[in-house]
C-alpha positions as a Markdown table, in Angstrom:
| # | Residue | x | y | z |
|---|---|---|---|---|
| 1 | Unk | 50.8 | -26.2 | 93.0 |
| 2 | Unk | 47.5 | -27.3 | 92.7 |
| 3 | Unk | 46.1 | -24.9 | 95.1 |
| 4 | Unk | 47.7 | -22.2 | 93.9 |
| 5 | Unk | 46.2 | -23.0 | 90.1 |
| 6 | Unk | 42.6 | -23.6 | 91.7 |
| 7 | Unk | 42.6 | -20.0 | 93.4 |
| 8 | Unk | 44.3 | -18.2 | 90.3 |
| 9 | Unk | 41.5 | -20.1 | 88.2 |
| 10 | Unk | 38.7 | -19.4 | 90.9 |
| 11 | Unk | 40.4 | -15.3 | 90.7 |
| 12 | Unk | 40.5 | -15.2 | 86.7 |
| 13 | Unk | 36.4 | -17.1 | 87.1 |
| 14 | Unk | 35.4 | -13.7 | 89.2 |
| 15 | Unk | 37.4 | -11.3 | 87.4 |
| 16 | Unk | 35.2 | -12.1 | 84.6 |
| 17 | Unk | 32.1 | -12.2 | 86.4 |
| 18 | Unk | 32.2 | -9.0 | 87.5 |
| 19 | Unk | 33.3 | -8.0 | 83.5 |
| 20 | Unk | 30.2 | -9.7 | 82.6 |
| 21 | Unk | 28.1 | -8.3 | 85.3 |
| 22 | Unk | 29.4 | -5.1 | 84.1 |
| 23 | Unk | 28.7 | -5.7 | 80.3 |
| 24 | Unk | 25.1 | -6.8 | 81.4 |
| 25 | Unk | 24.5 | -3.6 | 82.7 |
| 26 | Unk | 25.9 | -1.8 | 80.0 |
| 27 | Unk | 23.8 | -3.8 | 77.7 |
| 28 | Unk | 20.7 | -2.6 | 79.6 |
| 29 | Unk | 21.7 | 1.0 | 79.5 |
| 30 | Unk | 23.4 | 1.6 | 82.7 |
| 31 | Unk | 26.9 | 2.7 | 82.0 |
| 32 | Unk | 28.0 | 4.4 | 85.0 |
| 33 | Unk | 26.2 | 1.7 | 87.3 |
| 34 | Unk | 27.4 | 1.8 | 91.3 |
| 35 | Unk | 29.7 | -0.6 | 93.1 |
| 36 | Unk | 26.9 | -1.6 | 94.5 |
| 37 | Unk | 25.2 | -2.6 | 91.8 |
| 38 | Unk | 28.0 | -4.5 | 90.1 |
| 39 | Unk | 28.3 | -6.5 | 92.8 |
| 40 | Unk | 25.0 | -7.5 | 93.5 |
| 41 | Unk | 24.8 | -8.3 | 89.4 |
| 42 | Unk | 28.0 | -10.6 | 89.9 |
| 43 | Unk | 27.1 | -11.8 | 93.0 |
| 44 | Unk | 29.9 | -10.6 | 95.0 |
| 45 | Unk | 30.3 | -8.3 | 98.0 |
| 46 | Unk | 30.9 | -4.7 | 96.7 |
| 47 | Unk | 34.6 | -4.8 | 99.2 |
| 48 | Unk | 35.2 | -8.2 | 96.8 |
| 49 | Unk | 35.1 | -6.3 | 93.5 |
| 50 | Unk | 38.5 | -4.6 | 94.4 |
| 51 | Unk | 40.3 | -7.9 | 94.8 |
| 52 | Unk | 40.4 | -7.9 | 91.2 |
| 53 | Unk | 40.5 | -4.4 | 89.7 |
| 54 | Unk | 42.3 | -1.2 | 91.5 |
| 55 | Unk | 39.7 | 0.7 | 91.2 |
| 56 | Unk | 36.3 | 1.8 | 89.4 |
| 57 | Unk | 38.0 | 3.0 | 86.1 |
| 58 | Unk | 39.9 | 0.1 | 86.3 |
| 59 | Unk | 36.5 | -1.8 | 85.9 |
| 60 | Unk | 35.3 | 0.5 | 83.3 |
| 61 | Unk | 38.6 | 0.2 | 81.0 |
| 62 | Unk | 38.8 | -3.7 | 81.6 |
| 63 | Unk | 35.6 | -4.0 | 80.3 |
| 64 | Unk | 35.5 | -1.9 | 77.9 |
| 65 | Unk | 38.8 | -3.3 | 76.6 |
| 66 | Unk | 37.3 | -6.7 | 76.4 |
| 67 | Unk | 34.7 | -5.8 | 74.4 |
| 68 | Unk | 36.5 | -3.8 | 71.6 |
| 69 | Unk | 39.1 | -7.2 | 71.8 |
| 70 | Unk | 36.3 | -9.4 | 71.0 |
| 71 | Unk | 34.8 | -7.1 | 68.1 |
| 72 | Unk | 38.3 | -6.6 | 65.9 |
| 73 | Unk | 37.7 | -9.0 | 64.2 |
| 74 | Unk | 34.6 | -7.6 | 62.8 |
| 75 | Unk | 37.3 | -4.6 | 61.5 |
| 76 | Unk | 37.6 | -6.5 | 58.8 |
| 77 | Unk | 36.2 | -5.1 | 55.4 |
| 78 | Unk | 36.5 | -8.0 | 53.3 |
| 79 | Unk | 37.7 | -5.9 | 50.2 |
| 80 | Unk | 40.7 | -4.6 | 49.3 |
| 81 | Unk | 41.8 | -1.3 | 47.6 |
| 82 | Unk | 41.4 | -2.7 | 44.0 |
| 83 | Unk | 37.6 | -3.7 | 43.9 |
| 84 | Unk | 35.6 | -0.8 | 42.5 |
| 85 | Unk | 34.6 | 2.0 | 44.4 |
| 86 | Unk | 31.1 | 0.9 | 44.8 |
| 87 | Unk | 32.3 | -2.2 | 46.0 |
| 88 | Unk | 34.7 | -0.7 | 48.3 |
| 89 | Unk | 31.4 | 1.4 | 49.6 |
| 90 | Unk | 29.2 | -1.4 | 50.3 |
| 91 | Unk | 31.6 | -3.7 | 52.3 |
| 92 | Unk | 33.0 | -0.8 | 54.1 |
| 93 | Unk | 29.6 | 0.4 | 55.8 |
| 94 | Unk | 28.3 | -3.3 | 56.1 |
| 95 | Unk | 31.5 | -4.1 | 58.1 |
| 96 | Unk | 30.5 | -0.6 | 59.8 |
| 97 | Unk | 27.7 | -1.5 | 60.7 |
| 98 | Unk | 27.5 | -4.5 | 62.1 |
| 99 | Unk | 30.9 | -3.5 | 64.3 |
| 100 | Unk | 28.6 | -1.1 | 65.8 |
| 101 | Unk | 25.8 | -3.2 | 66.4 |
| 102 | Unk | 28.6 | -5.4 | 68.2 |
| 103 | Unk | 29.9 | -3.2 | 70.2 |
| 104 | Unk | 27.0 | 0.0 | 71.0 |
| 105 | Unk | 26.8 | -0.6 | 74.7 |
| 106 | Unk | 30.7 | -0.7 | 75.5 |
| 107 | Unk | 31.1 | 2.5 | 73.0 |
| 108 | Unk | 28.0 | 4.0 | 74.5 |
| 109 | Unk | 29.9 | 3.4 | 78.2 |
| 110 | Unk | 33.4 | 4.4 | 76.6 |
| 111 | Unk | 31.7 | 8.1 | 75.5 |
| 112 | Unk | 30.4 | 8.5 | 79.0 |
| 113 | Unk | 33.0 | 7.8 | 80.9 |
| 114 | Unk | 36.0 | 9.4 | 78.4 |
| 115 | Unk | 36.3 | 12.6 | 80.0 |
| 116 | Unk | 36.6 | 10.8 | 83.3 |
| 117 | Unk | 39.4 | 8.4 | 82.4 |
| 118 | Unk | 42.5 | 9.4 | 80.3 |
| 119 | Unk | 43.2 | 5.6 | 79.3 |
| 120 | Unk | 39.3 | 4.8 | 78.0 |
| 121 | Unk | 39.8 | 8.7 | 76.5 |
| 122 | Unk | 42.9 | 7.2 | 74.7 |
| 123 | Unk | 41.5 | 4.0 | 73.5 |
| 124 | Unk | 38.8 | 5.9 | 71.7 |
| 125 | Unk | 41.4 | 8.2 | 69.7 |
| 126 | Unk | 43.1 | 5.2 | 69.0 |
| 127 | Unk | 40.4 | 3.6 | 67.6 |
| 128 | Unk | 39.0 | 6.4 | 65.8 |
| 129 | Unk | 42.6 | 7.3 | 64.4 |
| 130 | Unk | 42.5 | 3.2 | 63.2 |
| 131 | Unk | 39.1 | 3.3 | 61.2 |
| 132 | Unk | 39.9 | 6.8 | 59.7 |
| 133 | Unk | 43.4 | 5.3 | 58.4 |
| 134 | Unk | 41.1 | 2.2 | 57.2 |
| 135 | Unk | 39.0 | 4.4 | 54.7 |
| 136 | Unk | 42.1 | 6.8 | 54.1 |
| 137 | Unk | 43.8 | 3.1 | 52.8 |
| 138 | Unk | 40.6 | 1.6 | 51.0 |
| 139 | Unk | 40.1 | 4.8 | 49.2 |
| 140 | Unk | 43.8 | 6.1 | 48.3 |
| 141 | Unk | 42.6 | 6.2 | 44.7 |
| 142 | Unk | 39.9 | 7.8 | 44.9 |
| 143 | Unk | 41.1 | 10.6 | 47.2 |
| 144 | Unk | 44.3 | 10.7 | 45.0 |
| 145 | Unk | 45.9 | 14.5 | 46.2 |
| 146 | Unk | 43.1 | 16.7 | 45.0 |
| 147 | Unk | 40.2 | 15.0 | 47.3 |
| 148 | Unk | 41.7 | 14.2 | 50.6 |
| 149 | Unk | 39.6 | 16.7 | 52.2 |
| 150 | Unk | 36.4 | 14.2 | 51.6 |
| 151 | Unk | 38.5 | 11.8 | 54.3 |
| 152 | Unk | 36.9 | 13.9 | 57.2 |
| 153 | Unk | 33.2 | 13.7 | 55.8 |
| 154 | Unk | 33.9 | 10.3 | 54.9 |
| 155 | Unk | 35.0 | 9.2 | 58.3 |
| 156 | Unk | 32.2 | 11.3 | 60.1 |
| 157 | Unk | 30.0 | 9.7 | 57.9 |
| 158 | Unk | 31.3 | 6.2 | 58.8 |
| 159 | Unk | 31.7 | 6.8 | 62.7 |
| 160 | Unk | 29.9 | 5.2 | 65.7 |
| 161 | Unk | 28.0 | 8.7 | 66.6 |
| 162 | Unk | 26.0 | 8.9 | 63.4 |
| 163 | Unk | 25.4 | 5.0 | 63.4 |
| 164 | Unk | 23.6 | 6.1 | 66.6 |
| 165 | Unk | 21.8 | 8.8 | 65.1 |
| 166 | Unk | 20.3 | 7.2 | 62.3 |
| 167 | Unk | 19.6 | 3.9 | 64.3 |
| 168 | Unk | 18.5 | 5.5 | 67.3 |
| 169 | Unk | 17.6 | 9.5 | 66.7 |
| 170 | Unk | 16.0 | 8.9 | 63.6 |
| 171 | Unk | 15.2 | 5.2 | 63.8 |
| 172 | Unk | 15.8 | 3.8 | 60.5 |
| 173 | Unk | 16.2 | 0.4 | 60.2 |
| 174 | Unk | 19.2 | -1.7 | 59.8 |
| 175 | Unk | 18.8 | -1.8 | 56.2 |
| 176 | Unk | 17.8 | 1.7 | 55.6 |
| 177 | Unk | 20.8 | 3.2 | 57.5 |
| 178 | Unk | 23.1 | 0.7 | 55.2 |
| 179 | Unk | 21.9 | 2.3 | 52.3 |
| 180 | Unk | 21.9 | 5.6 | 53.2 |
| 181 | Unk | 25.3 | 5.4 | 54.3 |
| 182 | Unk | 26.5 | 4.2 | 50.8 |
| 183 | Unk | 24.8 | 6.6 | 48.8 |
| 184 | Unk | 25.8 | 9.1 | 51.1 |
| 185 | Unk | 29.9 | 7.8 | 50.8 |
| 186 | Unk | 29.1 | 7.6 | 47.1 |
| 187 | Unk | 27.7 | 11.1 | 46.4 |
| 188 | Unk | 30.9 | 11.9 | 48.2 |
| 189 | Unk | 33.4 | 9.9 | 46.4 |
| 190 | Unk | 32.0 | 9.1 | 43.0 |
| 191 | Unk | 32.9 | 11.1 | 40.0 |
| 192 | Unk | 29.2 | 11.1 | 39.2 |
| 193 | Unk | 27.6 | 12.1 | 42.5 |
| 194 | Unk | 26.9 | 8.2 | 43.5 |
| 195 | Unk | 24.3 | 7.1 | 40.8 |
| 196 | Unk | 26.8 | 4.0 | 40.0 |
């Protein structure tokens, strides 16, 4: 038994080394980095890396999944659908915001290799479909019957791709893409253009 635990803990030890390796490399900007490279980054023969993943995309889509598990949390607005809209504004792109900062180098990865693998192509839609139905919930009242065609603006508005242009494209700073996010939600949703 006690072998048996040692070399299922010594298998789960690399399986995550090679996830980290991976991450690492993502981190630094390579997201469709070669066996090869993996390998040498966790230390492992490149032949080794299969003894714990099928595959390449099964790689990708572990890691990937790993690093969207450890960032839900961070999903969490901290208001609910009472607090005023302006309210409702602010804590929605702050929470936006710093998911993104979390998670930019697995999402950068995930975009790249999407059209490649069906399940990373899946867990993107799902995600996207969850942080639409986020800002569909938060804002029911304000979108009421007549509006719910802001919900698509809104949600652009509020996605990971123009995080990444404003942060990266057009380099504002943290603090200047907060606030133009929220005046750019509130010009959409409040009655008064977003001067509240």
């Amino acid at each position: 038994m006690e072998v048996v635990d040692g070399r299922r803990l010594r298998r789960e030890q690399n399986r995550e080394t090679v996830l980290d390796a991976l991450a690492e490399l993502f981190d630094e900007g390579a997201y469709q980095p070669s066996t090869t490279e993996i390998a040498e980054r966790a230390g492992l023969s490149p032949r080794s890396l299969f003894r714990y993943f099928d595959d390449v995309d099964d790689l990708n889509h572990a890691v990937i999944e790993r690093e969207l598990a450890n960032a839900r949390p961070l999903l969490d607005t901290g208001v609910t659908p009472a607090a005023d809209t302006r309210t409702k504004i602010e804590h929605l792109v702050e929470a936006r915001v710093r998911l993104y900062e979390t998670i930019a180098p697995a999402a950068r990865a995930a975009r790249v290799c999407a059209h490649r693998h069906p399940a990373i192509a899946t867990q993107l839609r799902e995600a996207r479909s969850f942080l639409r139905h986020q800002i569909a919930k938060l804002f029911a009242a304000e979108l009421g019957d007549r509006r719910q065609a802001l919900l698509p603006a809104i949600d652009a508005l509020c996605s990971f791709e123009s995080h990444q242009l404003l942060r990266e494209d057009q380099r504002l700073s943290r603090a200047k893409t907060v606030s133009t996010l929220v005046l750019a939600v509130a010009a959409l949703l409040d009655d008064n253009g977003g001067t509240t």
